[in-house]
Each structure stands twice: as structure tokens, then as C-alpha cells.
N, C-alpha and C positions, 0 to 999 in steps of 0.2 A: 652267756659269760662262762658258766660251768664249765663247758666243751673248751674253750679257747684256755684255762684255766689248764683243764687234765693236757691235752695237747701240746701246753707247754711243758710238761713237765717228763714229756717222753724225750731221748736225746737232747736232754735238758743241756746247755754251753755255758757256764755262765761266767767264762771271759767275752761271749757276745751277746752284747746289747740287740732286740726285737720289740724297739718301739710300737707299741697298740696306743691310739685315743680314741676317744669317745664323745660324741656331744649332742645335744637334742635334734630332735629331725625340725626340717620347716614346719611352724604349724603344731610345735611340739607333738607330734606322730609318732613317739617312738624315739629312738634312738639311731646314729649313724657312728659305725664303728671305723676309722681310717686305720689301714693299717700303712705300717713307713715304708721303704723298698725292701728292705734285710727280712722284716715281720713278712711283706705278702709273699716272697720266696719260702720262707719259713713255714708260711703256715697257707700255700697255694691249694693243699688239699680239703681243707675246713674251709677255705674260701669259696672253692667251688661245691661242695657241699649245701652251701649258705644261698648259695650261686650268688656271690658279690658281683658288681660291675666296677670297671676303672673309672676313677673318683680324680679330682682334679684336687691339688693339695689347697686345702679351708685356707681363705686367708689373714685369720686372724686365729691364730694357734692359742691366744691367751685364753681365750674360749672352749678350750679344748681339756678334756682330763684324760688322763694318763693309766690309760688301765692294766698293761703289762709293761 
């Protein structure tokens, strides 16, 4: 979270919104962070970093907390 924290705050915009949620993994394993389309353009480099893979959007968003 640190990382995704400072990385925001480099060419920080903040007339634009970069939706990040969050919510437990299956099996509570951890956690699963989604990012929105605006956020994974945004933050594409720390994604692959992470080496995230394409995530199908959760369908139940109530579930979900809102990290940036």
C-alpha cells in the first residue's frame, strides 16, 4: 500500500479521479487490489512491477473498499 500511496503522489492531478479498491482474497489469503481503467493506465508501471494480471470487474462493488 506504501508504494501505491508515494506513486500517487508523484504528477499528482487532482481534477482526476484514480479509482483503487480493495477487498479480501478467496479464502481470505490476503488481499486483492482492483484497479479502475483511469488507475491501471495510471499506475500501469507499479502494476507490472506487482506483475498484476487482468481482473474481471468484482460483481458486487458494495464489498469492496476504496483505497485511493
Amino acid at each position: 500500500m506504501g508504494m501505491l500511496l508515494a506513486e500517487n503522489r508523484v504528477d499528482y492531478d487532482p481534477q482526476t479521479q484514480y479509482p483503487i479498491y480493495s477487498a479480501r482474497a478467496p479464502e481470505d489469503d490476503g488481499i486483492c487490489i482492483f484497479f479502475s481503467p483511469p488507475a491501471a493506465q495510471r499506475f500501469g508501471t507499479l502494476i507490472r512491477f506487482w506483475r498484476g494480471i487482468p481482473f474481471q470487474e468484482p460483481s458486487n462493488m458494495k464489498s469492496l473498499w476504496r483505497v485511493l
